[in-house]
PDB file of N, CA, C and O in Angstrom:
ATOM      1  N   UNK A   1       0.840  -1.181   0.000  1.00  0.00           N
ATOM      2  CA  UNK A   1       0.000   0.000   0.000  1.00  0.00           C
ATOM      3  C   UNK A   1       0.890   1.251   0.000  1.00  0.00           C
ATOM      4  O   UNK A   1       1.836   1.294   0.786  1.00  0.00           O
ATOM      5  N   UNK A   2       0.654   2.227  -0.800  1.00  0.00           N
ATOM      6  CA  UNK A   2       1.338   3.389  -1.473  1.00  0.00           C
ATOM      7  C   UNK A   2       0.872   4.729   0.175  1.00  0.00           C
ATOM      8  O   UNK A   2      -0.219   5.267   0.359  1.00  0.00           O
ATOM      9  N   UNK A   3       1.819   4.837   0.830  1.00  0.00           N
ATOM     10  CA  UNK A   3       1.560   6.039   1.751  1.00  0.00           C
ATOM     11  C   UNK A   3       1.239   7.696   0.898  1.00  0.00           C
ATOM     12  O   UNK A   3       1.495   8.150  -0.218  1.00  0.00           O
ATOM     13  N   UNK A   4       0.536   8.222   2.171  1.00  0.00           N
ATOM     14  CA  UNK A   4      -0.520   8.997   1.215  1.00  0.00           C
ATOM     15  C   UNK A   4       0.949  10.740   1.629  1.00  0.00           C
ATOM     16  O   UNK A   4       1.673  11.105   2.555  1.00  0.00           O
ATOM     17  N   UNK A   5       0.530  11.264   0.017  1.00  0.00           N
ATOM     18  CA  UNK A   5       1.541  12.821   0.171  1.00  0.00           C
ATOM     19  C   UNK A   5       0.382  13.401   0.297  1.00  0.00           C
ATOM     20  O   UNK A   5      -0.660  13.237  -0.336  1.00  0.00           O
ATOM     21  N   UNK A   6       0.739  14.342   1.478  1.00  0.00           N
ATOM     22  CA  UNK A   6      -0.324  15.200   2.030  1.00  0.00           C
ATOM     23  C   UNK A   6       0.449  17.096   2.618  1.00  0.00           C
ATOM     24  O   UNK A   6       1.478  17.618   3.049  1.00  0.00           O
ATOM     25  N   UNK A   7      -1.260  17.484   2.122  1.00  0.00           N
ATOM     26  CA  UNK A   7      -0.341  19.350   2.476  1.00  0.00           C
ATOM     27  C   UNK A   7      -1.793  19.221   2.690  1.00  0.00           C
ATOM     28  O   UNK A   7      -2.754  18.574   2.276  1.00  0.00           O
ATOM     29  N   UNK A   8      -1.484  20.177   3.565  1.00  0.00           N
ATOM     30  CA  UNK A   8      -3.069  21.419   3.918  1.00  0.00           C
ATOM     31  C   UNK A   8      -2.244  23.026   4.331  1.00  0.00           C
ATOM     32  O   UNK A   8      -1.289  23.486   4.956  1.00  0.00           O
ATOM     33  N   UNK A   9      -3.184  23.345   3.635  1.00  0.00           N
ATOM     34  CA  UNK A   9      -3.140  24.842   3.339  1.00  0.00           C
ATOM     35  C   UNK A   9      -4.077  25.491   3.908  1.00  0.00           C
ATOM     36  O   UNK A   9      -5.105  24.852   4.132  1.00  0.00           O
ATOM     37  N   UNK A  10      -4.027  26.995   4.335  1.00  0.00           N
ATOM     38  CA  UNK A  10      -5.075  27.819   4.924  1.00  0.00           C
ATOM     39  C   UNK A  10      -6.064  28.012   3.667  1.00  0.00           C
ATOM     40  O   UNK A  10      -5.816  28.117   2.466  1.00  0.00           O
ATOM     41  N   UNK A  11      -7.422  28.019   4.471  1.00  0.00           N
ATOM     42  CA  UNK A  11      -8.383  28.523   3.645  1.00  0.00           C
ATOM     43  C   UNK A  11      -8.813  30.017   3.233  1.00  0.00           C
ATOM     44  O   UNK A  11      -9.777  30.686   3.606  1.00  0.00           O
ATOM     45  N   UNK A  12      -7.829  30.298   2.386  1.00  0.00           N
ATOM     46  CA  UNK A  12      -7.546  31.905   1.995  1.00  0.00           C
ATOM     47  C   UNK A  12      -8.207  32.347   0.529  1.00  0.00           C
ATOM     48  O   UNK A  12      -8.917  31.659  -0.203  1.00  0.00           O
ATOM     49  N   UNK A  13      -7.878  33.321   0.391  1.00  0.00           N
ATOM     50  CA  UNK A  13      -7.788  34.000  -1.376  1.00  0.00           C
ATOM     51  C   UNK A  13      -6.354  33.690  -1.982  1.00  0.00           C
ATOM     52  O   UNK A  13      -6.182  33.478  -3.183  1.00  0.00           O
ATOM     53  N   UNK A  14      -5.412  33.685  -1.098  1.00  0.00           N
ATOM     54  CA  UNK A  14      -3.941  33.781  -1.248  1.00  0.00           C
ATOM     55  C   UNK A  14      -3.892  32.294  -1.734  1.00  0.00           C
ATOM     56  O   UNK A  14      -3.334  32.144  -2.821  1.00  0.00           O
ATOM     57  N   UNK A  15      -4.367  31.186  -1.135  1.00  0.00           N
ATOM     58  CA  UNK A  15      -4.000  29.610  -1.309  1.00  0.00           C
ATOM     59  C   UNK A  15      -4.948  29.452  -2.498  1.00  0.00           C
ATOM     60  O   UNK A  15      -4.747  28.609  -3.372  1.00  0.00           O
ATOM     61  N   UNK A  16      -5.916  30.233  -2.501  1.00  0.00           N
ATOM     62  CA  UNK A  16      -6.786  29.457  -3.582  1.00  0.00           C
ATOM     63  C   UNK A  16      -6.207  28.914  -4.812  1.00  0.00           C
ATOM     64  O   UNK A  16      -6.275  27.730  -5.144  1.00  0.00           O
ATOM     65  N   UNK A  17      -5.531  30.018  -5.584  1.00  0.00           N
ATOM     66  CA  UNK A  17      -5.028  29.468  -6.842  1.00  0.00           C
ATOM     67  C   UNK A  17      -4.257  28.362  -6.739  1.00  0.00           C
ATOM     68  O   UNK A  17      -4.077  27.697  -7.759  1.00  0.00           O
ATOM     69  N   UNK A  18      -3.712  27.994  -5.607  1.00  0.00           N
ATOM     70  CA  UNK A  18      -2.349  26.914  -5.211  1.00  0.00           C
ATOM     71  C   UNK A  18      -3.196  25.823  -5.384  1.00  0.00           C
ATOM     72  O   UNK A  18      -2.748  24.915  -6.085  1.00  0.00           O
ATOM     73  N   UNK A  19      -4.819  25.631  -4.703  1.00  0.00           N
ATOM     74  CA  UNK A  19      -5.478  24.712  -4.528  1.00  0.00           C
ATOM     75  C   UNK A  19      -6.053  24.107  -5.440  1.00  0.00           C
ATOM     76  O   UNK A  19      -6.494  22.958  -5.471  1.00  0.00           O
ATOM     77  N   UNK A  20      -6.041  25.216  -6.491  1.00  0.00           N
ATOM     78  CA  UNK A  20      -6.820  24.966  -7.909  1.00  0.00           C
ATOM     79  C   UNK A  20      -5.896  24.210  -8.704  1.00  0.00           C
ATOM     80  O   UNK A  20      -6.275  23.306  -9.449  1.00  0.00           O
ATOM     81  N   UNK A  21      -4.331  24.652  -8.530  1.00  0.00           N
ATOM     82  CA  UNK A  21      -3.566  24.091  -9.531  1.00  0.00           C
ATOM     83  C   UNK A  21      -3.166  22.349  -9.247  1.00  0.00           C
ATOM     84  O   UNK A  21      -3.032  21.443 -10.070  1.00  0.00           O
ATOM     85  N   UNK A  22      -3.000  22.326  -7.105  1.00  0.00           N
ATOM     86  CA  UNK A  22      -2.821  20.693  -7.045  1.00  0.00           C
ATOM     87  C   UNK A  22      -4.539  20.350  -7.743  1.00  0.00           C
ATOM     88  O   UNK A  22      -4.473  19.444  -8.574  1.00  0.00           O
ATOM     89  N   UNK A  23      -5.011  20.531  -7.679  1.00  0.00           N
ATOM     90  CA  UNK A  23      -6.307  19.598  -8.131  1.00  0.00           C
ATOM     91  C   UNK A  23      -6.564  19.553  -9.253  1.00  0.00           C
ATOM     92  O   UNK A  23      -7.407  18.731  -9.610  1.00  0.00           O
ATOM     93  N   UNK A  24      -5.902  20.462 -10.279  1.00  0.00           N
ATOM     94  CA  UNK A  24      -5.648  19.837 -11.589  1.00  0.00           C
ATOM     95  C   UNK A  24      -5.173  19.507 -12.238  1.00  0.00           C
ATOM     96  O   UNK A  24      -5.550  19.037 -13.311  1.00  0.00           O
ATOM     97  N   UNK A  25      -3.155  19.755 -11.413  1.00  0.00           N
ATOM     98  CA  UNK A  25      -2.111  18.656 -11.456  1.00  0.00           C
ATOM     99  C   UNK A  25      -2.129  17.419 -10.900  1.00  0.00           C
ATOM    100  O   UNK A  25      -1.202  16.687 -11.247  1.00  0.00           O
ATOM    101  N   UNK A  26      -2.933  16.971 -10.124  1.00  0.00           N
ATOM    102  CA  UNK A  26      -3.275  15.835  -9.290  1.00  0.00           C
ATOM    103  C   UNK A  26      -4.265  15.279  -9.102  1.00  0.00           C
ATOM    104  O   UNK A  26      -4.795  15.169  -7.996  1.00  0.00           O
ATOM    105  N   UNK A  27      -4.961  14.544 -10.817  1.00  0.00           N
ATOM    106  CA  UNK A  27      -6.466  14.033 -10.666  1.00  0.00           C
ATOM    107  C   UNK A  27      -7.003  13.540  -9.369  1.00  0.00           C
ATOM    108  O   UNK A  27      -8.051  13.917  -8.846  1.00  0.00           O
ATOM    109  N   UNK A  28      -5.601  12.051  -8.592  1.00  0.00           N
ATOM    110  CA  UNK A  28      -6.204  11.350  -7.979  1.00  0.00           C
ATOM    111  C   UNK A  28      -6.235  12.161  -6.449  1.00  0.00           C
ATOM    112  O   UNK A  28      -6.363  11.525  -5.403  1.00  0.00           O
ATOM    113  N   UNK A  29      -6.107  13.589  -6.484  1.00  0.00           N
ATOM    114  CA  UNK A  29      -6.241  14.264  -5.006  1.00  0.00           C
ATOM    115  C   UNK A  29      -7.382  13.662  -4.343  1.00  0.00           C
ATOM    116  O   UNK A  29      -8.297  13.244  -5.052  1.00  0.00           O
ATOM    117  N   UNK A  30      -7.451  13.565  -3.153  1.00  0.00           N
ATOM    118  CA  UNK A  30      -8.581  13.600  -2.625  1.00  0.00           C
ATOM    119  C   UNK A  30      -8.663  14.697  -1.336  1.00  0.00           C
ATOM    120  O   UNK A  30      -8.010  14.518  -0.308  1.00  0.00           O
ATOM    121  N   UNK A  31      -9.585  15.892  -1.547  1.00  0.00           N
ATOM    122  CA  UNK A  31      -9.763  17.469  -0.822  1.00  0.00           C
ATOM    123  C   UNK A  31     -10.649  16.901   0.233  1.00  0.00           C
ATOM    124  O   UNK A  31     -11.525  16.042   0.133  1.00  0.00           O
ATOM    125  N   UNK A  32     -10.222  17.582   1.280  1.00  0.00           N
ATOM    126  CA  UNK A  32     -11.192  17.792   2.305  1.00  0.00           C
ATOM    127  C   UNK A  32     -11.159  19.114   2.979  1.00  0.00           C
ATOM    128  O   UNK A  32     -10.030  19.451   3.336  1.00  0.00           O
ATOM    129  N   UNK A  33     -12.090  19.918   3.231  1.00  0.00           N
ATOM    130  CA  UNK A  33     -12.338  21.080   2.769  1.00  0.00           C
ATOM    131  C   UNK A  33     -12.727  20.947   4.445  1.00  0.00           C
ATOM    132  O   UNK A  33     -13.213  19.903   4.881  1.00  0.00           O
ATOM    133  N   UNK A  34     -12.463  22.085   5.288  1.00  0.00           N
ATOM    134  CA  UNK A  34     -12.210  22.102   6.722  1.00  0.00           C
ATOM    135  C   UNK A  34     -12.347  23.685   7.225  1.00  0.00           C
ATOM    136  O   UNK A  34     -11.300  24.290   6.995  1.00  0.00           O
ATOM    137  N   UNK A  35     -13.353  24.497   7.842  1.00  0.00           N
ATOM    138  CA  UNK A  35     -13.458  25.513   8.038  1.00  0.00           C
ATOM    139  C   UNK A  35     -12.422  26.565   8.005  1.00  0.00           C
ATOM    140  O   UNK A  35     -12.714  27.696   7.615  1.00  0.00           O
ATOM    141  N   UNK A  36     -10.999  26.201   8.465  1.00  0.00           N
ATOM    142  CA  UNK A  36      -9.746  27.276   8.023  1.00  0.00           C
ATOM    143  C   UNK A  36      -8.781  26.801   7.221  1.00  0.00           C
ATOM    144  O   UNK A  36      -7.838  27.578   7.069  1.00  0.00           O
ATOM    145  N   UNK A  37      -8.683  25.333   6.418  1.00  0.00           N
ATOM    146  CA  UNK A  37      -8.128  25.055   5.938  1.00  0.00           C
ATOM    147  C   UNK A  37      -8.614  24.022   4.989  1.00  0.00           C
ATOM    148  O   UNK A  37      -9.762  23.578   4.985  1.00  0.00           O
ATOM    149  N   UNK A  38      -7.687  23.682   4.208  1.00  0.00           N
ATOM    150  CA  UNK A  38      -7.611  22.340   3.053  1.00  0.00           C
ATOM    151  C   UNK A  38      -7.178  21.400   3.564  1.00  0.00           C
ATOM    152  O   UNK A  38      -6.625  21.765   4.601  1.00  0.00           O
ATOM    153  N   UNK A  39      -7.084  20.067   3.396  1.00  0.00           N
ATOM    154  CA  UNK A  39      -5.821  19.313   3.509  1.00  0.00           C
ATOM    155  C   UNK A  39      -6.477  18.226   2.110  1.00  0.00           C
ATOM    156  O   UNK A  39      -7.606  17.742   2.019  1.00  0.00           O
ATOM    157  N   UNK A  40      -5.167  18.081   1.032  1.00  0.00           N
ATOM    158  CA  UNK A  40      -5.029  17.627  -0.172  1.00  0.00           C
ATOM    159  C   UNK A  40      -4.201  16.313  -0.001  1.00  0.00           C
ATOM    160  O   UNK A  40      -3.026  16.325   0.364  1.00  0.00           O
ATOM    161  N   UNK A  41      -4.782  15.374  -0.242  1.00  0.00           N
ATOM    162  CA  UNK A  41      -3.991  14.226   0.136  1.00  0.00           C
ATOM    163  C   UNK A  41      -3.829  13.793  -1.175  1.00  0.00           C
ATOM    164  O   UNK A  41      -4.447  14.347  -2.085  1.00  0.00           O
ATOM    165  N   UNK A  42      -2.847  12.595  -1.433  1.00  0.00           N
ATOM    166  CA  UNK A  42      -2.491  12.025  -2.675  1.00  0.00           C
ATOM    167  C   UNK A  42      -1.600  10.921  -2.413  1.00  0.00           C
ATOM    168  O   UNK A  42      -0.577  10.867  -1.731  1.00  0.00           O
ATOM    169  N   UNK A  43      -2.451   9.696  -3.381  1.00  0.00           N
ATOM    170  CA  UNK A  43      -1.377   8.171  -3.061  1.00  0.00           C
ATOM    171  C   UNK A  43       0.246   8.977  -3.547  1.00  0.00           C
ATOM    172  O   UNK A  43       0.398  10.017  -4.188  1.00  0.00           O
ATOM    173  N   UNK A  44       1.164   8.167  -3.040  1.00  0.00           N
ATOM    174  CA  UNK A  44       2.613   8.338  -3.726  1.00  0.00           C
ATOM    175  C   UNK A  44       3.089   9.589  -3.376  1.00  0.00           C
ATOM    176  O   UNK A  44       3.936   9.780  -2.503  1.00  0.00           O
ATOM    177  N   UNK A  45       2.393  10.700  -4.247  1.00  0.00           N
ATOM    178  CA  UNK A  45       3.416  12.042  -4.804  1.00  0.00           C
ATOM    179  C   UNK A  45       2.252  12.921  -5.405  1.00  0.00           C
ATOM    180  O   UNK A  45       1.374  12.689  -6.236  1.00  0.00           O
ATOM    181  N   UNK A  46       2.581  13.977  -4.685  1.00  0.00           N
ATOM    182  CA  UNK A  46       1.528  15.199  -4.784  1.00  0.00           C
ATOM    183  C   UNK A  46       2.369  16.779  -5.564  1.00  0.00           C
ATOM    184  O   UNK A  46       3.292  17.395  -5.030  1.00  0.00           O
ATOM    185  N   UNK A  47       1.906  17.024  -6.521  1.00  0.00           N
ATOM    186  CA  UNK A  47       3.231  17.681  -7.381  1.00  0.00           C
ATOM    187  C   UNK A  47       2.091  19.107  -6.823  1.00  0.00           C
ATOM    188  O   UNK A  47       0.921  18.850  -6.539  1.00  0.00           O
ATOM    189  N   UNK A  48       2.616  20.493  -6.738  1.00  0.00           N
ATOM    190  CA  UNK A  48       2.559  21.509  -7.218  1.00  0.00           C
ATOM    191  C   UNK A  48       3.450  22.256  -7.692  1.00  0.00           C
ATOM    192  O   UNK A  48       4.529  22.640  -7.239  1.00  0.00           O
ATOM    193  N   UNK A  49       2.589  22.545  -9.229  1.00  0.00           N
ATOM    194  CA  UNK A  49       3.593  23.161 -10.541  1.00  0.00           C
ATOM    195  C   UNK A  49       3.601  24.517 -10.505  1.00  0.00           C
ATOM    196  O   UNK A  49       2.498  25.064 -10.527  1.00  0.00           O
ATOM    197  N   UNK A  50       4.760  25.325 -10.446  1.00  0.00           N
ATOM    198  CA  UNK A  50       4.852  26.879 -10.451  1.00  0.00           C
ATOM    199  C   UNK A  50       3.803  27.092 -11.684  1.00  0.00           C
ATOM    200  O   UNK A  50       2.697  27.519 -11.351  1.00  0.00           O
ATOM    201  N   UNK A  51       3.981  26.894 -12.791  1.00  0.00           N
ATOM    202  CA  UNK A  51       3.423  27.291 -14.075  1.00  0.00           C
ATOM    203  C   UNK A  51       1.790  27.131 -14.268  1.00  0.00           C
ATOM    204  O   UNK A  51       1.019  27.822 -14.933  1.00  0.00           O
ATOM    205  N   UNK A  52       1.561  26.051 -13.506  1.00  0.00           N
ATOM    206  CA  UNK A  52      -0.177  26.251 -12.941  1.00  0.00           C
ATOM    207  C   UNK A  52      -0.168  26.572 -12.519  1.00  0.00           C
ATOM    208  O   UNK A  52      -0.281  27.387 -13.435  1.00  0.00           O
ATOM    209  N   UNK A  53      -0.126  27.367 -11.224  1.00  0.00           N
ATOM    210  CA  UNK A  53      -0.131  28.117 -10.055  1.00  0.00           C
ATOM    211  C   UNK A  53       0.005  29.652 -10.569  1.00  0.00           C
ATOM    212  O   UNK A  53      -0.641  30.502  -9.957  1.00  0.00           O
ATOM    213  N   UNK A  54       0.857  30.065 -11.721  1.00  0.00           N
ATOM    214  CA  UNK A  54       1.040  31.366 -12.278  1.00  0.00           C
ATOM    215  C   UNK A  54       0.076  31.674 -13.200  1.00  0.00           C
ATOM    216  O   UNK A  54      -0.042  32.819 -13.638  1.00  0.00           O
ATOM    217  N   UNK A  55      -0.585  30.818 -13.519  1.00  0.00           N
ATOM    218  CA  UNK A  55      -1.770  30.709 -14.643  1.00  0.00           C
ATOM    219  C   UNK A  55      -2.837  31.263 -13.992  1.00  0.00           C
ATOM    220  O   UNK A  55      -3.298  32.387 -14.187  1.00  0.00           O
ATOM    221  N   UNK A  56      -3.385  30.072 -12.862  1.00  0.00           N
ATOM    222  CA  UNK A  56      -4.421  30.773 -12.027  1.00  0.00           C
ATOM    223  C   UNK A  56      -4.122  31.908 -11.333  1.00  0.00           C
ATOM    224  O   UNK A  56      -5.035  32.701 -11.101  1.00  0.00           O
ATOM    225  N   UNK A  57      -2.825  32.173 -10.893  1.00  0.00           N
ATOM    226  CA  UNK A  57      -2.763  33.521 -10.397  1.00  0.00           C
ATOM    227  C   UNK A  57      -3.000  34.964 -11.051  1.00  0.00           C
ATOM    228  O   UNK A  57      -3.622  35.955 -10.669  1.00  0.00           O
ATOM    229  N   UNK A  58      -2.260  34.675 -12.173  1.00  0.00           N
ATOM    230  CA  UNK A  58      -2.116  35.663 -13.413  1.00  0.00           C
ATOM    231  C   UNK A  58      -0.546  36.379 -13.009  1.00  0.00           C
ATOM    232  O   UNK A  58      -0.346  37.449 -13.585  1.00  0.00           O
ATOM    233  N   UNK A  59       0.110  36.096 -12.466  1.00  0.00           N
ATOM    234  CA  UNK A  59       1.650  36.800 -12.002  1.00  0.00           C
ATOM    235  C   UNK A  59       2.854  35.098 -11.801  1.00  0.00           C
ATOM    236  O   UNK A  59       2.750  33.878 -11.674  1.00  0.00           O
ATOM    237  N   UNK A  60       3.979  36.278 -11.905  1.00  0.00           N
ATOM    238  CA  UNK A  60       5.004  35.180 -11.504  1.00  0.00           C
ATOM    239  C   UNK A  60       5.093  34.662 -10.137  1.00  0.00           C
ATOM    240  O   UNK A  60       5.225  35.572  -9.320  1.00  0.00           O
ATOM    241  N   UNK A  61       5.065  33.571  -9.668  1.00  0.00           N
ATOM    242  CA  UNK A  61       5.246  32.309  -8.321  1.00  0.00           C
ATOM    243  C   UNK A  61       6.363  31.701  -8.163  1.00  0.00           C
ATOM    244  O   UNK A  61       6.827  31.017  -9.075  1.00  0.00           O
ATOM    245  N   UNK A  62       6.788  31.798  -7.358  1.00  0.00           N
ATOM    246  CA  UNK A  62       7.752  31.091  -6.792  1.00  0.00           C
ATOM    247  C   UNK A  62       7.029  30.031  -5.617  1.00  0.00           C
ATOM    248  O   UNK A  62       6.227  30.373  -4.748  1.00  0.00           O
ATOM    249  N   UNK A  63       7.567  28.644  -5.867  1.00  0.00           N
ATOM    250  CA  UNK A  63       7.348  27.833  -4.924  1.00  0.00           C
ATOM    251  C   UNK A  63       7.623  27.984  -3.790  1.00  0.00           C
ATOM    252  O   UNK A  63       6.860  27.320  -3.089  1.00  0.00           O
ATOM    253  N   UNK A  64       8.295  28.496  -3.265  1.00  0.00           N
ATOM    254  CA  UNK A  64       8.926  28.605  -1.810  1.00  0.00           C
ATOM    255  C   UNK A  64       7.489  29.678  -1.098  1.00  0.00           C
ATOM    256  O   UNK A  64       7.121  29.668   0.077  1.00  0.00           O
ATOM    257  N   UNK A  65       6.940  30.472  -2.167  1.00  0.00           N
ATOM    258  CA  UNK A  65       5.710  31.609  -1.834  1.00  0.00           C
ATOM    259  C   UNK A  65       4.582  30.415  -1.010  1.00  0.00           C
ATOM    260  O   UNK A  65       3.701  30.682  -0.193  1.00  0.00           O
ATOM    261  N   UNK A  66       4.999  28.986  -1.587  1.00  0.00           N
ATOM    262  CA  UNK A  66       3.968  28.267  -0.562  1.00  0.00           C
ATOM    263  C   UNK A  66       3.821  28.099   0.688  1.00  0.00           C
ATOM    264  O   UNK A  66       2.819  27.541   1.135  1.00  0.00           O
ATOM    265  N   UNK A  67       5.128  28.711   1.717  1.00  0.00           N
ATOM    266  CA  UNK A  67       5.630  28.617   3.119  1.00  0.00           C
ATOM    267  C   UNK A  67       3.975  29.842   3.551  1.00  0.00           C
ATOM    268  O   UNK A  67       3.224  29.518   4.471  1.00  0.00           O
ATOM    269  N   UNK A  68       3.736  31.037   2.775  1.00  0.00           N
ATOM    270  CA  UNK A  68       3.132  31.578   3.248  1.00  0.00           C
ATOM    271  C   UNK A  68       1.715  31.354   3.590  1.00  0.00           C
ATOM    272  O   UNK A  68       1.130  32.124   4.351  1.00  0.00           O
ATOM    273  N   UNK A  69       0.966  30.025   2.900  1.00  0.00           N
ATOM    274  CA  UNK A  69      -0.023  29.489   3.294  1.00  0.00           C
ATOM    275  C   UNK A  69      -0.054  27.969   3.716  1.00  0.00           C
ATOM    276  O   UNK A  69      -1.041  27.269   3.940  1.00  0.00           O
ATOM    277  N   UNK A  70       1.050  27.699   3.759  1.00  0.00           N
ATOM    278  CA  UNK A  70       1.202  26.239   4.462  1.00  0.00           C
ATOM    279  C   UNK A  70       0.764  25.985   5.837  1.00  0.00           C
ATOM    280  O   UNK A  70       1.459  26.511   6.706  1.00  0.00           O
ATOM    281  N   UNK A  71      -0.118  25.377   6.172  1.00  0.00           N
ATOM    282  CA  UNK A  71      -0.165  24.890   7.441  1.00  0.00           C
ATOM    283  C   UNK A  71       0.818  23.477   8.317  1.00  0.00           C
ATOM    284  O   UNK A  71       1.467  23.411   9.360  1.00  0.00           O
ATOM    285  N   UNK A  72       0.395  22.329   6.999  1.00  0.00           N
ATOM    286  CA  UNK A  72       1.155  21.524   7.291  1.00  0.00           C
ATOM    287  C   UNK A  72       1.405  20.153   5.843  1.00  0.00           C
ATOM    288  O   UNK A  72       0.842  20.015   4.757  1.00  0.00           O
ATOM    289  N   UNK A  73       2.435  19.415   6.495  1.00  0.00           N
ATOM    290  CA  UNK A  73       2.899  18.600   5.155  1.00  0.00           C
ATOM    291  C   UNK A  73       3.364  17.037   5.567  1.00  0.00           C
ATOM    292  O   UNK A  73       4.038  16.800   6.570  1.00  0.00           O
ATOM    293  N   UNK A  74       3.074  16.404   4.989  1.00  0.00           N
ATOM    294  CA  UNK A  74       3.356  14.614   4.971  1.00  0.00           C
ATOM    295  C   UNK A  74       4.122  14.309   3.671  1.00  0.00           C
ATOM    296  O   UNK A  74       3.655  14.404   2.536  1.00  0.00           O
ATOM    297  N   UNK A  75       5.722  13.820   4.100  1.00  0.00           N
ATOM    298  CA  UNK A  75       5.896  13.317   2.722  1.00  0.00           C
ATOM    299  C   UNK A  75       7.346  13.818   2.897  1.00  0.00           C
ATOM    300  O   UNK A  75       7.722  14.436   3.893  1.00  0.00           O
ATOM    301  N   UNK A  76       8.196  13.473   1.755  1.00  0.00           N
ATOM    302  CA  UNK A  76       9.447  13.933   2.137  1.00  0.00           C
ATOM    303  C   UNK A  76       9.403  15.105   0.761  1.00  0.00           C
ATOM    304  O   UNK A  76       8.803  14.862  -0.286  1.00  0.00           O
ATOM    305  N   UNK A  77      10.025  16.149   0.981  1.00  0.00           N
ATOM    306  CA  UNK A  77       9.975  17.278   0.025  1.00  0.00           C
ATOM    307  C   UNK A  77      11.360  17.546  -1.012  1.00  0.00           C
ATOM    308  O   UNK A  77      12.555  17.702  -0.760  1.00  0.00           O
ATOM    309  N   UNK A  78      10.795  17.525  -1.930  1.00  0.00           N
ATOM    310  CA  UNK A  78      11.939  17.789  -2.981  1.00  0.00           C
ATOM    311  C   UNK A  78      11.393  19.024  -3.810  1.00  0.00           C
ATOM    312  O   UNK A  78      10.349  18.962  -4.460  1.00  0.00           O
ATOM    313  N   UNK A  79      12.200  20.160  -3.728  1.00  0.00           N
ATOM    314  CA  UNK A  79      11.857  21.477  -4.370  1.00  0.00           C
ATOM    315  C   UNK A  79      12.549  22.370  -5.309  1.00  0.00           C
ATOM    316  O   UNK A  79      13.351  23.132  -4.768  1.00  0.00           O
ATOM    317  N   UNK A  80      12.444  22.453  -6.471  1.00  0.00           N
ATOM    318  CA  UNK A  80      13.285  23.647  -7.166  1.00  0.00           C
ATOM    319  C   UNK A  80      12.831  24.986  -7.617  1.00  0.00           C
ATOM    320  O   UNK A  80      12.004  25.525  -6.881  1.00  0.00           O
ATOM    321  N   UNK A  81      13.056  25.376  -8.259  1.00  0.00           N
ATOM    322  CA  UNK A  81      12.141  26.798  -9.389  1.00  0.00           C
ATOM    323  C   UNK A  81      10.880  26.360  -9.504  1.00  0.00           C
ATOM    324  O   UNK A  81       9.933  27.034  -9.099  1.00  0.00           O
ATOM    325  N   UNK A  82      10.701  24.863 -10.224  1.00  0.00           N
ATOM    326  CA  UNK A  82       9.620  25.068 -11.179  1.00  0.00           C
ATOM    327  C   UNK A  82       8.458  24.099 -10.554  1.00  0.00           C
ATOM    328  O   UNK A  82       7.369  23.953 -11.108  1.00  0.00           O
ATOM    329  N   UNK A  83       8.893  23.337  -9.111  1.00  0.00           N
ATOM    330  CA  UNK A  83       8.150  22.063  -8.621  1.00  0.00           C
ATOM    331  C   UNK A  83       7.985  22.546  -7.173  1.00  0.00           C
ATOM    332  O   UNK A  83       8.740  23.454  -6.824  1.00  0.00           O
ATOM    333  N   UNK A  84       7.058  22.044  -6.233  1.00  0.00           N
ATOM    334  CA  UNK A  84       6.854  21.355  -5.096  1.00  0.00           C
ATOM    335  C   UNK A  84       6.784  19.958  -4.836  1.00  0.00           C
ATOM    336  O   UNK A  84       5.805  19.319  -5.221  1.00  0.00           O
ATOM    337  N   UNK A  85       7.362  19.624  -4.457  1.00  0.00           N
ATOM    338  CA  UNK A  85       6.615  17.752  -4.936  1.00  0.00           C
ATOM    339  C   UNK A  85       6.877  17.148  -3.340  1.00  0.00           C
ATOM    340  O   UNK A  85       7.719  17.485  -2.507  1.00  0.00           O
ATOM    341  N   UNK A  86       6.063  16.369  -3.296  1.00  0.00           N
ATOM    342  CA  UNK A  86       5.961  15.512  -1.559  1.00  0.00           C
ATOM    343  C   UNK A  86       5.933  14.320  -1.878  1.00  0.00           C
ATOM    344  O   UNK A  86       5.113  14.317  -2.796  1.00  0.00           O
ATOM    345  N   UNK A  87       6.205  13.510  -1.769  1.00  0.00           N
ATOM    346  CA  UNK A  87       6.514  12.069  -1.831  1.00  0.00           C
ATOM    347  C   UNK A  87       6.864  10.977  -0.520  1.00  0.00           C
ATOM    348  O   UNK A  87       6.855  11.264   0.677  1.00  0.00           O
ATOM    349  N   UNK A  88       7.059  10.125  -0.918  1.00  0.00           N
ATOM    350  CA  UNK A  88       7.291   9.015   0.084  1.00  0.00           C
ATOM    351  C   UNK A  88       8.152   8.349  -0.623  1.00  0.00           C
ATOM    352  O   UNK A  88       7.889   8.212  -1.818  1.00  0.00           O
ATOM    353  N   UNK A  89       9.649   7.641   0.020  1.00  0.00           N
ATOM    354  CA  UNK A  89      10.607   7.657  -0.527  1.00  0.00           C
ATOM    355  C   UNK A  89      10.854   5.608  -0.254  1.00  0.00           C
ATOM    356  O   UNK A  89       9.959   5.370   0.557  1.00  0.00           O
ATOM    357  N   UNK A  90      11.256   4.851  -0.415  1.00  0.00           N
ATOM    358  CA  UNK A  90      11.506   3.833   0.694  1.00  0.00           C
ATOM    359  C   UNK A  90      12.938   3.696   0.545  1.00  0.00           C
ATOM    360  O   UNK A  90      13.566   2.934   1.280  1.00  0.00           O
TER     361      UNK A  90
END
């Protein structure tokens, strides 16, 4: 059984676009939607892509801009320019 990559994010204006982009970089998300927050779970590996995220925003993103609505995270993190990605490693 594949351990689950998980983020939850505050329930903002600021996270929204972030939320829009894992859920349409990440068919098999499964959202649960929580009075101040998200939490986005995903078998394996949960990607958020700068370039979706700049789309829905309409401006340039930097991944690291995700510290500012992060609440919390499951998974081991691998990050550059253009990725977020959470995973589970063995």
């Amino acid at each position: 059984m594949t351990q689950l990559a998980s983020i939850t994010l505050m329930r903002n204006d600021d996270a929204r676009p972030i939320i829009d982009a894992i859920m349409a970089d990440n068919p098999d998300v499964c959202v649960l939607n929580m009075p101040g927050a998200v939490k986005l779970d995903c078998d394996g590996r949960l990607r958020v892509n700068r370039a979706s995220v700049e789309e829905r925003m309409g401006r340039a993103w930097s991944p690291q801009e995700i510290q500012l609505v992060l609440v919390s995270m499951a998974g081991n993190l691998e990050e550059d320019d253009d990725q977020f990605t959470l995973s589970w490693h063995k």
